[in-house]
C-alpha angles and dihedrals in degrees: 000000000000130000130206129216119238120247136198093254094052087068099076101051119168131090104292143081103242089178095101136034116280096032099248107215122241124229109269098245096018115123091253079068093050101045095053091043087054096050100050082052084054090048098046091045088058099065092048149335117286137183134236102270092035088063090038098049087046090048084052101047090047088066098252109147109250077245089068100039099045085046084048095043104053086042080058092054097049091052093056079237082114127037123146096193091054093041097049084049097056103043091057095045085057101043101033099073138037122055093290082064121148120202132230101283104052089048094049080054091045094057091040091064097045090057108250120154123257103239084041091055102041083055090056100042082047092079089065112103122207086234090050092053098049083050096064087037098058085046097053091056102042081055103049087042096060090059090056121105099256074211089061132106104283087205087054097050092045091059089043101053088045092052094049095059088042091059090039083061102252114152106251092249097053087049090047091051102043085049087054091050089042095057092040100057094039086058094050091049086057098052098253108123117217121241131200083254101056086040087065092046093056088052096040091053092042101098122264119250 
């Protein structure tokens, strides 16, 4: 996917010549219109990647006739500057992995917000495998672990850390299980080696789903 780079005429928007005094106003689906619709997309498209109803929904409430966006949008297509599939694809691939990582559940939300259509956006989380989630879970958890007080309520931690995967979108028993993982290495780390019986413990005071 493209991306445009903003203009000073992109600035203004709307439906108005704001060159002379008065602000005369342009004809609602004239090509003055078009070519100051196309040029906020371009401006907006410059500060990050959008997808199809997020420029749509900006263009409308802008004030720019359906005529005008659907004619700006299509010209945007053509130009690879929009593309839902690419940019699905790519906002799951980001957030999808690293520390920072979200699950299955927030990106599919995520998608959902910013418009994409639902076939569009099951193509693109399909490319998420179970061993790749706990990954980033297990890192997400490693990494918000390692910001707790060591001086802290294990129990509490334990719960945090399990509610924080929980709200990023990551399935329970992939939380369960990154927690477990987290713990476990912090506790080696330390020096405390981990036992079948503290290994119980961790599972037993995970919530229960």
């Amino acid at each position: 996917m493209r991306r445009g780079r903003a203009s000073k005429s992109a600035a203004s928007g709307g439906a108005r010549d704001r060159s002379g005094p008065g602000c005369r106003q342009i004809a609602p689906d004239g090509p003055e219109a078009y070519e100051a619709a196309i040029a906020r997309a371009f401006a907006l498209l410059s500060t990050r990647a959008r997808s199809e109803s997020e420029v749509r929904d900006r263009l409308t409430r802008a004030g720019y006739s359906a005529t005008v966006t659907g004619q700006v949008i299509e010209r945007l297509r053509e130009l690879q500057y929009l593309d839902d599939r690419s940019f699905a694809q790519t906002l799951v691939a980001e957030r999808g992995r690293g520390p920072r990582a979200l699950g299955r559940r927030r990106l599919e939300w995520d998608l959902a917000q910013k418009g994409v259509p639902r076939d569009v956006a099951e193509e693109a989380l399909g490319g998420l495998s179970p061993e790749g989630q706990q990954e980033a879970a297990d890192a997400a958890a490693a990494a918000q672990l390692a910001k707790l007080s060591p001086e802290g309520d294990p129990m509490r931690s334990r719960r945090r850390l399990y509610a924080s995967l929980l709200r990023r979108g990551f399935d329970p028993e992939v939380a369960k299980d990154a927690v477990q993982r987290a713990i476990l290495g912090q506790q080696r780390c330390s020096g405390d080696a981990s036992t079948p019986s503290s290994l119980d413990l961790l599972t037993n005071n995970v919530p229960k789903t």
